[in-house]
DSSP file (Angstrom, degrees, kcal/mol; ACC not computed):
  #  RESIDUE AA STRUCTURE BP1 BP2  ACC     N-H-->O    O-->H-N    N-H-->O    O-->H-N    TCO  KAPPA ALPHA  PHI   PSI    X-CA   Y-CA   Z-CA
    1    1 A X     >        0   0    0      0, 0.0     4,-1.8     0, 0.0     3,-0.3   0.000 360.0 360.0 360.0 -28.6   -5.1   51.2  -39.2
    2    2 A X  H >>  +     0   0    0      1,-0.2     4,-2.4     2,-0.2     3,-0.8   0.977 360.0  57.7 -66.2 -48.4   -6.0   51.0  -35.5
    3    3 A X  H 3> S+     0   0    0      1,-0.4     4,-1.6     2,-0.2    -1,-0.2   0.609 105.3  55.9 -90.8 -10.1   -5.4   47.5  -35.2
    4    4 A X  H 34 S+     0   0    0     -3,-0.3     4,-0.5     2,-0.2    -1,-0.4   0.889 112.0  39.2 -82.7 -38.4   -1.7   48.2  -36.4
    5    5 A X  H <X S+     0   0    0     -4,-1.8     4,-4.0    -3,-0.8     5,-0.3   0.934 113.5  61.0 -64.6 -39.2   -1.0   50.6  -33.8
    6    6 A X  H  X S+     0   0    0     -4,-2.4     4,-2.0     1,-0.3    -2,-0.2   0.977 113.2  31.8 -38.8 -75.2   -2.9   48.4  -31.7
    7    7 A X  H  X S+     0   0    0     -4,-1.6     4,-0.7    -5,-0.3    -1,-0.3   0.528 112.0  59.7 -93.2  16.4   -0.6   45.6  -32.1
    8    8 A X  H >>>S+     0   0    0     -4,-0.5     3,-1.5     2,-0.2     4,-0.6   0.762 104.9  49.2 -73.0 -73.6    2.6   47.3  -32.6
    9    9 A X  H 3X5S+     0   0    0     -4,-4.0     4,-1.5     1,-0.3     5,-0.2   0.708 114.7  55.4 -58.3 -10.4    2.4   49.0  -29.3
   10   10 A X  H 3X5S+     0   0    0     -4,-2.0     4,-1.0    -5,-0.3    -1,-0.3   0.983 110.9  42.9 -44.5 -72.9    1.5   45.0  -28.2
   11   11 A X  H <X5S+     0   0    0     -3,-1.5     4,-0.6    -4,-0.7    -2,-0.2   0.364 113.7  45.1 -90.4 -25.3    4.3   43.8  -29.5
   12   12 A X  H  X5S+     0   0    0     -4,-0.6     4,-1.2     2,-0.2    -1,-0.2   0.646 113.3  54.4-106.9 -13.6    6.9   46.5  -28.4
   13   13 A X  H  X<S+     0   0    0     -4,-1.5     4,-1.1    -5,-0.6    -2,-0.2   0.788 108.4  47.7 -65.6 -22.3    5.5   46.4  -24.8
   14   14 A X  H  < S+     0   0    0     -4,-1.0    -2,-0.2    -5,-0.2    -1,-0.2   0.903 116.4  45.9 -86.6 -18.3    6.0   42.7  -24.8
   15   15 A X  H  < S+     0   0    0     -4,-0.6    -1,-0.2     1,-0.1    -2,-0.2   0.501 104.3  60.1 -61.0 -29.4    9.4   43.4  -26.1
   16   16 A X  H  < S+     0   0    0     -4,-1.2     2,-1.3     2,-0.1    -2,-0.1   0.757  76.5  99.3 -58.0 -35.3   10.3   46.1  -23.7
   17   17 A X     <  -     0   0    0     -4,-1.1     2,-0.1    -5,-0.1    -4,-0.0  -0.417  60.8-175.0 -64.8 108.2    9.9   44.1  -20.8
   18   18 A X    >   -     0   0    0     -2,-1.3     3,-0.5     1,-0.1    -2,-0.1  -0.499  39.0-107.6 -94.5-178.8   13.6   43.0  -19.9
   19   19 A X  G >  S+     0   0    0      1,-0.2     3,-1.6     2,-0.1    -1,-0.1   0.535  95.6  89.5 -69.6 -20.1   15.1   40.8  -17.4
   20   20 A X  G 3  S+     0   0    0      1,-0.3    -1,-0.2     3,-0.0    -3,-0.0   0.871  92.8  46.4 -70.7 -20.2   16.6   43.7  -15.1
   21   21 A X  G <  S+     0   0    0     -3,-0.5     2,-1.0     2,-0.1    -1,-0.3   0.248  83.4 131.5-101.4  32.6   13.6   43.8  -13.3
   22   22 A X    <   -     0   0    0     -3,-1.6    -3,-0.1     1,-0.0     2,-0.0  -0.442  52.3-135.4 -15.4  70.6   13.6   40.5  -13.0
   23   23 A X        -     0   0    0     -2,-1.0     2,-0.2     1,-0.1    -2,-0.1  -0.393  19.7-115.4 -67.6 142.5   12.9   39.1   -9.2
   24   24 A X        -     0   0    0      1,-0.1     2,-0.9    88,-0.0    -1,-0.1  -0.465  31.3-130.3 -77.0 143.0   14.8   36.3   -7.6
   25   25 A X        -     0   0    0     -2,-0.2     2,-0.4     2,-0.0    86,-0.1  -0.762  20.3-161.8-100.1 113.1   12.5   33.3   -6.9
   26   26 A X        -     0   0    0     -2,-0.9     2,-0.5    86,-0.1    86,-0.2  -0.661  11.3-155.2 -99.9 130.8   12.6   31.8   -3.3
   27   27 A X  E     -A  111   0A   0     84,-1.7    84,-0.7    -2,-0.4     2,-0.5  -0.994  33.1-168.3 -86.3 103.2   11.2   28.1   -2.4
   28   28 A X  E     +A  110   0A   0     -2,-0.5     2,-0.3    82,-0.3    82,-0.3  -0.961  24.6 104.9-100.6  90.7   10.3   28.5    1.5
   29   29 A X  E     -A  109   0A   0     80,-2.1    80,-2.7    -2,-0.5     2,-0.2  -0.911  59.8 -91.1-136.1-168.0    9.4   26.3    4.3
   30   30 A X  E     +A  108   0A   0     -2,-0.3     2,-0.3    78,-0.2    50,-0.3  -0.859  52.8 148.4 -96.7 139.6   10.7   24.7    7.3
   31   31 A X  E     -A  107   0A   0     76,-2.1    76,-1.4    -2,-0.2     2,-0.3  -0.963  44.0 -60.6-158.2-152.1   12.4   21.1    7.2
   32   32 A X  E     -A  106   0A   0     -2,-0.3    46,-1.5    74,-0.2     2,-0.8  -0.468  35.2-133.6 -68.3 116.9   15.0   18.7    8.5
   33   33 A X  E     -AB 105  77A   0     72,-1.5    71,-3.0    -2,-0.3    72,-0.5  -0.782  19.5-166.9 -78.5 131.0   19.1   19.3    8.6
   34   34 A X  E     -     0   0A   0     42,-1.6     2,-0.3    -2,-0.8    43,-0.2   0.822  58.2 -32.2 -60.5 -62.1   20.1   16.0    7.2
   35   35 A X  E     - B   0  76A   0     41,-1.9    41,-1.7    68,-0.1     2,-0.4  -0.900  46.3-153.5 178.3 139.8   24.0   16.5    8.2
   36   36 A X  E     - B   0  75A   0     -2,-0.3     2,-0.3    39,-0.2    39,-0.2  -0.942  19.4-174.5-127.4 143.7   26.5   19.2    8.5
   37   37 A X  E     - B   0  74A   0     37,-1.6    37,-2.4    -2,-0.4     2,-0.4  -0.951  27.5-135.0-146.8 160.8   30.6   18.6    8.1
   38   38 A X  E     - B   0  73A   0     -2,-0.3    35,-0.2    35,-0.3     2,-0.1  -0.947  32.4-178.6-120.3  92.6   33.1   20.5    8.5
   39   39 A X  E     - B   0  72A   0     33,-1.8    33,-0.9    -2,-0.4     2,-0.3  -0.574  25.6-128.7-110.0 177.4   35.8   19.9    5.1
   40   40 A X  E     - B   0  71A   0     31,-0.3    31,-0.2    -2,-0.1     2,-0.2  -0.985  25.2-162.3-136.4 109.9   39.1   21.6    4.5
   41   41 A X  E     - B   0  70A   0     29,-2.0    29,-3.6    -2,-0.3     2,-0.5  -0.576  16.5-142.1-101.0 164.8   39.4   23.3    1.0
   42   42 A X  E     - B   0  69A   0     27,-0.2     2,-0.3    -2,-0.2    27,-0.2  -0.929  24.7-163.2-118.2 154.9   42.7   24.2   -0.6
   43   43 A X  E     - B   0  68A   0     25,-2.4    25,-3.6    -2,-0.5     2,-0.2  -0.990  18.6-125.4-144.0 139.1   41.7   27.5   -2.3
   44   44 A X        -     0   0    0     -2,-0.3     2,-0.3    23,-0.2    22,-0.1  -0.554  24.0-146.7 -85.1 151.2   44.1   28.6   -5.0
   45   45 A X        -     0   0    0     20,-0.3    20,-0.4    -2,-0.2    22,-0.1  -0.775  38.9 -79.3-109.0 162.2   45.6   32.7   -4.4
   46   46 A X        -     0   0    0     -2,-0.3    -1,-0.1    18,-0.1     0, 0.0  -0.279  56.8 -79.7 -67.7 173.0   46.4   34.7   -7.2
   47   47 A X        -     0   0    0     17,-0.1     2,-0.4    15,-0.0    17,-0.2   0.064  45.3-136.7 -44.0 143.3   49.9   34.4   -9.5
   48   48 A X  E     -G   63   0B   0     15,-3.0    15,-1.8    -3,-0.1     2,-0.4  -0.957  25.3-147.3-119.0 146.3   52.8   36.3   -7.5
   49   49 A X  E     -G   62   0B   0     -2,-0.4     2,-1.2    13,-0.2    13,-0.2  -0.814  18.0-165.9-116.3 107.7   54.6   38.2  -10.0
   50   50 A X  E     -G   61   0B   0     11,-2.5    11,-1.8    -2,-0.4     2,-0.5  -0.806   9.1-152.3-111.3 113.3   58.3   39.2  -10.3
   51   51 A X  E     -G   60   0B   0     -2,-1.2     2,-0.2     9,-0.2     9,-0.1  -0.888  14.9-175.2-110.3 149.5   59.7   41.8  -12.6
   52   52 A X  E     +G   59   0B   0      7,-0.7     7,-3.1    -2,-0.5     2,-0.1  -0.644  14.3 171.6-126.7 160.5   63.4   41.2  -13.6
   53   53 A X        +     0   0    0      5,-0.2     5,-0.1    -2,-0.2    -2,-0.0  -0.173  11.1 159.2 169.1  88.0   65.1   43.7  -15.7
   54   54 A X  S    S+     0   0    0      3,-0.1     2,-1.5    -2,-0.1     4,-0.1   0.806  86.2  24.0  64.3-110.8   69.0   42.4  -15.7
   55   55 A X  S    S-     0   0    0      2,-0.2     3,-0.1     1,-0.1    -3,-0.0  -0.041 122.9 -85.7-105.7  67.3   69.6   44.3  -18.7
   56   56 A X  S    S+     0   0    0     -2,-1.5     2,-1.1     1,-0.1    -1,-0.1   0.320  93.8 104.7  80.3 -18.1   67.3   47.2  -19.0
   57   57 A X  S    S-     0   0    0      1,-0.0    -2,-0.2     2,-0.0    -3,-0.1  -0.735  76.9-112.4-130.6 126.3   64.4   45.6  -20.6
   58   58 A X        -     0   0    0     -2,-1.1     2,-0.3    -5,-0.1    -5,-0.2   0.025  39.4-175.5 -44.0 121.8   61.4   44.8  -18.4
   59   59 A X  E     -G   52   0B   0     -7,-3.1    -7,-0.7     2,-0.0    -1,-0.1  -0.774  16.1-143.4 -97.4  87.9   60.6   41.0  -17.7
   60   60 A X  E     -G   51   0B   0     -2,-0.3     2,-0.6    -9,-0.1    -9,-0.2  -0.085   9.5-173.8 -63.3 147.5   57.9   38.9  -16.0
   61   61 A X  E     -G   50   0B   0    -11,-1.8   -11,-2.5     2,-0.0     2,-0.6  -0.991  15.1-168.1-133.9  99.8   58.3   35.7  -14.0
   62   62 A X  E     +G   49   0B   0     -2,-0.6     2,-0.4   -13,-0.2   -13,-0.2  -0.942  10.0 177.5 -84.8 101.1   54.9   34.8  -13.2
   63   63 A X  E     -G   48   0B   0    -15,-1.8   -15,-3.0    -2,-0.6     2,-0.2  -0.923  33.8-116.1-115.5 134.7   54.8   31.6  -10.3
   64   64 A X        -     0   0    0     -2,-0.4   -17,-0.1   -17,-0.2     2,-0.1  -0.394  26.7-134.0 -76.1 151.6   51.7   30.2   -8.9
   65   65 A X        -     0   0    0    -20,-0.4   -20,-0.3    -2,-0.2     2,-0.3  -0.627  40.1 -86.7 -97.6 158.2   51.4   30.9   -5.1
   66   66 A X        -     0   0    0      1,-0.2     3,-0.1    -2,-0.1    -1,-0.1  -0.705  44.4 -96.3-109.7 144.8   50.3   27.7   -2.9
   67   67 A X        -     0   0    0     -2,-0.3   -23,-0.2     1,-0.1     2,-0.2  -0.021  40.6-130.5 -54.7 116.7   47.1   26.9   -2.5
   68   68 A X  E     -B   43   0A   0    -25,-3.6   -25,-2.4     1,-0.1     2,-0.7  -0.596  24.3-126.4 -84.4 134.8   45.5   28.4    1.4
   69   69 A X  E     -B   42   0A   0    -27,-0.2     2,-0.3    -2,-0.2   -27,-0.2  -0.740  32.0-167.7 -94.2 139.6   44.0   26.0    3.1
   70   70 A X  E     -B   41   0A   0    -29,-3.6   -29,-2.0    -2,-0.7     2,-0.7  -0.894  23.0-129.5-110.8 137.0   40.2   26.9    4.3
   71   71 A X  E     -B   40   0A   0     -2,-0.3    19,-2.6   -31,-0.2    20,-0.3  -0.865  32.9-174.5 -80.7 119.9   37.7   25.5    6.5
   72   72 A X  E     -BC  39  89A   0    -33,-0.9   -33,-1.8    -2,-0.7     2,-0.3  -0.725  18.7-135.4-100.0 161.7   34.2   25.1    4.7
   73   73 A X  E     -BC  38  88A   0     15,-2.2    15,-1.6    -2,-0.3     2,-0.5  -0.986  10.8-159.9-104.7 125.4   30.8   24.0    6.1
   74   74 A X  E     -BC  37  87A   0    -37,-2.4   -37,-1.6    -2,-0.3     2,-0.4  -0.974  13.7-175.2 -84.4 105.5   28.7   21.4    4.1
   75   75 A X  E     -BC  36  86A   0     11,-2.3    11,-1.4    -2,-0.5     2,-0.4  -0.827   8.8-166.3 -95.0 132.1   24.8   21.5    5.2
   76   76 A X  E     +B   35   0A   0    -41,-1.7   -41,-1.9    -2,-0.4   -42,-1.6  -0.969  15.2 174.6-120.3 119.7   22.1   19.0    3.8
   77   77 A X  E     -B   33   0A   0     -2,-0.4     7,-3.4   -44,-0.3     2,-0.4  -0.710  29.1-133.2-122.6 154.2   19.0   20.1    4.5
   78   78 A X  E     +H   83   0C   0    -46,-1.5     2,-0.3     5,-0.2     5,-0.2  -0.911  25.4 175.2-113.0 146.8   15.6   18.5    3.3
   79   79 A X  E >   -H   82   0C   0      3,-0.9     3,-1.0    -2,-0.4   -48,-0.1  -0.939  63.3 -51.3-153.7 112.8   12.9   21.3    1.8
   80   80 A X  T 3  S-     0   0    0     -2,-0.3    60,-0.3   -50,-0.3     2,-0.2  -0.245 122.0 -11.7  47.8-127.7    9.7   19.3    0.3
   81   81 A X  T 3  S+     0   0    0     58,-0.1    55,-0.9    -3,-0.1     2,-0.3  -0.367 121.4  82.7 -92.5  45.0   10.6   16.7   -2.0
   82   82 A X  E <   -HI  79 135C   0     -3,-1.0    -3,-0.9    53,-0.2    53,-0.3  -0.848  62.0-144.3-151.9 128.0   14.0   17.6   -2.4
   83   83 A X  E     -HI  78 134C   0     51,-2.3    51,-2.6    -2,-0.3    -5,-0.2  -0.560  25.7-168.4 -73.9 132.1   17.5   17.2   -0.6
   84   84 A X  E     - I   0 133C   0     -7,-3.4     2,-0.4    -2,-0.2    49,-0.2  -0.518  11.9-158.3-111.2-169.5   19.8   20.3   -0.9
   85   85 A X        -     0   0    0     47,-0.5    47,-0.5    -9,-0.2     2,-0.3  -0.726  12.0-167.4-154.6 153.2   23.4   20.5   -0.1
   86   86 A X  E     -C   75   0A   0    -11,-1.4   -11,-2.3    -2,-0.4     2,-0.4  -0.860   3.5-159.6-152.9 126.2   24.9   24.2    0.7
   87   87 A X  E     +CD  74 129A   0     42,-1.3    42,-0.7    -2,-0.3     2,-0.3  -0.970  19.0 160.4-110.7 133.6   28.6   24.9    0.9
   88   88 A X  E     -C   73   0A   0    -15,-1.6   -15,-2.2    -2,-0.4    40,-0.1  -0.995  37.9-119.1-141.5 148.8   30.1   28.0    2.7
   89   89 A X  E >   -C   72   0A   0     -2,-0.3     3,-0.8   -17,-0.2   -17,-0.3  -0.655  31.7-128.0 -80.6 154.3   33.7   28.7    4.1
   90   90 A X  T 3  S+     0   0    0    -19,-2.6    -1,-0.1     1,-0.2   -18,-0.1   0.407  93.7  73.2 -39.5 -33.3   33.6   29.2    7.6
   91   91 A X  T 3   +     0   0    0    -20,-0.3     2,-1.9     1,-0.0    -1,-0.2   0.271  67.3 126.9 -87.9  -5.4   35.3   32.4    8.6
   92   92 A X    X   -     0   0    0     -3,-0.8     3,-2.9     1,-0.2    -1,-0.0  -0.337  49.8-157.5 -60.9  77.5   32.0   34.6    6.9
   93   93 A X  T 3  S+     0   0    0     -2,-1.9    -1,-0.2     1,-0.3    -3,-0.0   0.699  82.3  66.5 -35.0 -18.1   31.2   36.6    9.6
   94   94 A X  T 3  S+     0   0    0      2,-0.0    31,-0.4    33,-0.0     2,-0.4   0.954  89.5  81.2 -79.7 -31.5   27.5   37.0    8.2
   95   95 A X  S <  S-     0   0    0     -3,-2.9    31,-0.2     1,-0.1    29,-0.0  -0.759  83.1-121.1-102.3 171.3   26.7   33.4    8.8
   96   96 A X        -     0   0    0     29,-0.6     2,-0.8    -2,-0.4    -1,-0.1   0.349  48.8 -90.9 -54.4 176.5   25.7   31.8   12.0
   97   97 A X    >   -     0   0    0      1,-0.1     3,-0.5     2,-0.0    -1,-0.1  -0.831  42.2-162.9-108.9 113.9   28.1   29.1   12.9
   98   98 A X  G >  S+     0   0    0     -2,-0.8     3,-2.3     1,-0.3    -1,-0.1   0.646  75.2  77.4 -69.8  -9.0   26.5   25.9   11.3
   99   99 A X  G 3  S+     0   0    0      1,-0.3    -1,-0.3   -24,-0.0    -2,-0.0   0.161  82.5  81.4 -82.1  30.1   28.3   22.9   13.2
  100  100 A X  G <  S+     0   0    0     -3,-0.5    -1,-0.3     2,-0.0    -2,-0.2   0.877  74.0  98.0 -99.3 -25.9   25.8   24.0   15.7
  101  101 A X    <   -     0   0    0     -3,-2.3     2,-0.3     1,-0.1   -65,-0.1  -0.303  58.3-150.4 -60.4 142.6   23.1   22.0   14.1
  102  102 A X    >   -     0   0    0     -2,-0.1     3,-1.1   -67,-0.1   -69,-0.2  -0.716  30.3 -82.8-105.4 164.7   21.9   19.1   14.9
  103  103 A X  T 3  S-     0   0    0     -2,-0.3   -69,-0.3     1,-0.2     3,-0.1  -0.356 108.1  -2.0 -46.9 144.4   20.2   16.2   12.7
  104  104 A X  T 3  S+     0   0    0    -71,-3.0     2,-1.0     1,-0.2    -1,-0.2   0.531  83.5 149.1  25.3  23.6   16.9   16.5   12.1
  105  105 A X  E <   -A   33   0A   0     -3,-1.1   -72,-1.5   -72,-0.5    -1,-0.2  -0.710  54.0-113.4 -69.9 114.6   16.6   19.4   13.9
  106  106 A X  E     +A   32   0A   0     -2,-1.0     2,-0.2   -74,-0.2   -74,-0.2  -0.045  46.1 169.3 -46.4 150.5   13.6   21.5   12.0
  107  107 A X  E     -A   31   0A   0    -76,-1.4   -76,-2.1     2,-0.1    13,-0.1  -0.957  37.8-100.7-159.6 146.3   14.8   24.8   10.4
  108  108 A X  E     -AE  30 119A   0     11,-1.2    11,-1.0    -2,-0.2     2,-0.3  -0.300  44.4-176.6 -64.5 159.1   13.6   27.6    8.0
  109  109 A X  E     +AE  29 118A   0    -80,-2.7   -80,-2.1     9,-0.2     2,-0.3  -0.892  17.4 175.1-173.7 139.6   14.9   27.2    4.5
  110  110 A X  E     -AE  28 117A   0      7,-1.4     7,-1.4    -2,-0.3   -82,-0.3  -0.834   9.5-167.3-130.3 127.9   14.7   29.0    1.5
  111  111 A X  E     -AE  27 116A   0    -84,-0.7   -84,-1.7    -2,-0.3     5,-0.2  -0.877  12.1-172.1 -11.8 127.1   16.3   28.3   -1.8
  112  112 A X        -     0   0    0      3,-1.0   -86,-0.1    -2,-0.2   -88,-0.0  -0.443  57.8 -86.3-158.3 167.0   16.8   30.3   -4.8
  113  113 A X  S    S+     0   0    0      1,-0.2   -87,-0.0    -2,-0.2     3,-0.0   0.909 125.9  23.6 -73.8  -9.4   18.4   28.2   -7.9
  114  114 A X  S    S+     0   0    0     15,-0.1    16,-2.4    17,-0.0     2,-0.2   0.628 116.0  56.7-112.8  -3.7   22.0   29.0   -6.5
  115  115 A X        -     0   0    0     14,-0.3    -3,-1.0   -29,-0.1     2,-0.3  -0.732  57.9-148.2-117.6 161.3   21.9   29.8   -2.8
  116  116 A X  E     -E  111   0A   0     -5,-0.2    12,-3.0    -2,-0.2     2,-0.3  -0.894  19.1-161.4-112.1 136.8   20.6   28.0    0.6
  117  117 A X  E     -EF 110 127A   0     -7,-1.4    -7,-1.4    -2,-0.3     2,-0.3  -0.952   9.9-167.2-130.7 142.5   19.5   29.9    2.9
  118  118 A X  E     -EF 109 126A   0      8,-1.8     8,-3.4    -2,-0.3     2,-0.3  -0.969   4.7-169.1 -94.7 127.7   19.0   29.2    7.0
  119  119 A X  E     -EF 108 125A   0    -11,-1.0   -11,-1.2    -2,-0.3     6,-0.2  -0.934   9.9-148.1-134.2 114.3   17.3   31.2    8.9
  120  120 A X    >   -     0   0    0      4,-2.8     3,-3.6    -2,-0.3     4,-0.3  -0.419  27.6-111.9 -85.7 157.0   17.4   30.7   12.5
  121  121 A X  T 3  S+     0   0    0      1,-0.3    -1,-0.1    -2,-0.2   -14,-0.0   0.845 120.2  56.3 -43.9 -42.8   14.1   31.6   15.4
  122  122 A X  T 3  S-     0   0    0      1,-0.1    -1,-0.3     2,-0.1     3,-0.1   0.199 127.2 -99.2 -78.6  10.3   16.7   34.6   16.7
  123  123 A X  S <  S+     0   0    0     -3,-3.6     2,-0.4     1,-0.3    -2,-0.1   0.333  82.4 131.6 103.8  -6.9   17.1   36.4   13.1
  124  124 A X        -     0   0    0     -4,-0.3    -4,-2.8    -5,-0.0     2,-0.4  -0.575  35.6-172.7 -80.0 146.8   20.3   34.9   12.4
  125  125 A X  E     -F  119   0A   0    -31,-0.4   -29,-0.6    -2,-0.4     2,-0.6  -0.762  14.3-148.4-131.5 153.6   20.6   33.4    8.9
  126  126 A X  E     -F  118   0A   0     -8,-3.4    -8,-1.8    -2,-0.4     2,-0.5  -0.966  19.0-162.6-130.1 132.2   23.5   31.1    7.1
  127  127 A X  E     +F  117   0A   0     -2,-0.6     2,-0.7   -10,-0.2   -10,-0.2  -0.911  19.6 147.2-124.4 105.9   24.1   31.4    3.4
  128  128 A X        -     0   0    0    -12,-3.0   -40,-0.2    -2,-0.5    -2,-0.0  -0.808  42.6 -89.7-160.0 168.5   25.6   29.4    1.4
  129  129 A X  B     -D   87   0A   0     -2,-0.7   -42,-1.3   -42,-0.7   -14,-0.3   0.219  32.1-125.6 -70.3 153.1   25.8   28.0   -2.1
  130  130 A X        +     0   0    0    -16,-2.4   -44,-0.2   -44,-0.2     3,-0.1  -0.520  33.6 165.8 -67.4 131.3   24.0   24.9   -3.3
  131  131 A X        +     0   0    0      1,-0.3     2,-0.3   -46,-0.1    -1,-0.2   0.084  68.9  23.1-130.2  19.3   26.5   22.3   -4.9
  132  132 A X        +     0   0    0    -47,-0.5   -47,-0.5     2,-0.0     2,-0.4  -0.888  60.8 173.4-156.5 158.1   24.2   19.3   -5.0
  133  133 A X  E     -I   84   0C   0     -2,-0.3     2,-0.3   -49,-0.2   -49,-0.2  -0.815   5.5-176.0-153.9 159.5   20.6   18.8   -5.0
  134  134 A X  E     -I   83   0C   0    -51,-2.6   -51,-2.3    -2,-0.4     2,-0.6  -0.986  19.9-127.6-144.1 137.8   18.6   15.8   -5.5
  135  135 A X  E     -I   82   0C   0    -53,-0.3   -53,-0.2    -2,-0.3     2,-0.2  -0.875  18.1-151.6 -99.0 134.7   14.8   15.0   -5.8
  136  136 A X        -     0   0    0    -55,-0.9     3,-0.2    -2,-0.6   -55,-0.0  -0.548  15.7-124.4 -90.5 153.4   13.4   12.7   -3.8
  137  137 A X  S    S+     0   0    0      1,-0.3     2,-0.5    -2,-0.2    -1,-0.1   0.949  97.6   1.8 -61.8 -84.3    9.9   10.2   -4.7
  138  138 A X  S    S-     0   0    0      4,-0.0    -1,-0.3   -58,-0.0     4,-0.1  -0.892  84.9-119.5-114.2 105.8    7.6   11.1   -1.7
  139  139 A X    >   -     0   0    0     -2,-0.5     3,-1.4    -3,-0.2     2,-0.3  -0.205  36.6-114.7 -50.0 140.8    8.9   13.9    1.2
  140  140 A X  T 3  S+     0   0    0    -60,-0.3    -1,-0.1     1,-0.2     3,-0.1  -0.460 105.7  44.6 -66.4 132.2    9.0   12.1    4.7
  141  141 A X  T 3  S+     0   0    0      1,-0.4    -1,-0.2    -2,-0.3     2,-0.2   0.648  94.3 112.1 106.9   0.0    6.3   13.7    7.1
  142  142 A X    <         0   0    0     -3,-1.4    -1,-0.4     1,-0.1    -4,-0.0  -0.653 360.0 360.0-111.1 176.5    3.6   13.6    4.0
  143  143 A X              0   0    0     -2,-0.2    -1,-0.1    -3,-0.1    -3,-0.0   0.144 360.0 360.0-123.1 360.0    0.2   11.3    3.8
């Protein structure tokens, strides 16, 4: 009888554990920016919406509103054996401004599986999301 309680309470502790505390997992080091550009997105706005009501019974006219044009940043940064890519619009007052980097200037960088993260020597950081990575054979800079 012990070894049933035993391994119940096994079994509903190992079942208890959920995901919500759950921690995000960071890949860390310093390496090389690759290449920063400067693109122009069209970014869709919501629907604008007209009600019509001609003769008393309410209508909608739903038209799509044209597409705002945005400045984004593309960063490619190298982090071990892997090339990242990070896209962010430009106007986010939280990041740094990234057409300040140069090629193969060293930088910290962290990744997480959806974000790139830059963190510059003076405590300013640029965030923005990964839309490519690629593994590479052998990282440059190893024996």
């Amino acid at each position: 009888m012990r070894f049933i309680n035993i391994g119940t309470f096994v079994i509903v502790a190992t079942l208890g554990l959920g995901t919500a505390n759950a921690q995000t997992l960071y890949t860390c080091g310093e390496g090389p920016v690759l290449n920063v550009q400067t693109i122009t997105e069209m970014v869709a706005r919501p629907p604008v919406v007209h009600t019509i009501d001609p003769l008393g019974e309410p209508q909608q006219l739903v038209e799509p509103a044209p597409d705002e044009p945005r400045q984004a940043v593309l960063v490619t940064v190298q982090l071990f054996n892997a090339i990242y890519t990070g896209e962010a619009f430009a106007a986010d007052a939280d990041n740094f401004d990234a057409t300040e980097l140069q090629p193969d200037e060293m930088i910290a960088t962290c990744v997480t599986r959806d974000y790139l993260i830059l963190d510059r020597a003076d405590g300013r950081e640029f965030r923005a999301r990964i839309v490519r990575s690629e593994r590479i054979g052998r990282p440059t800079g190893t024996q």
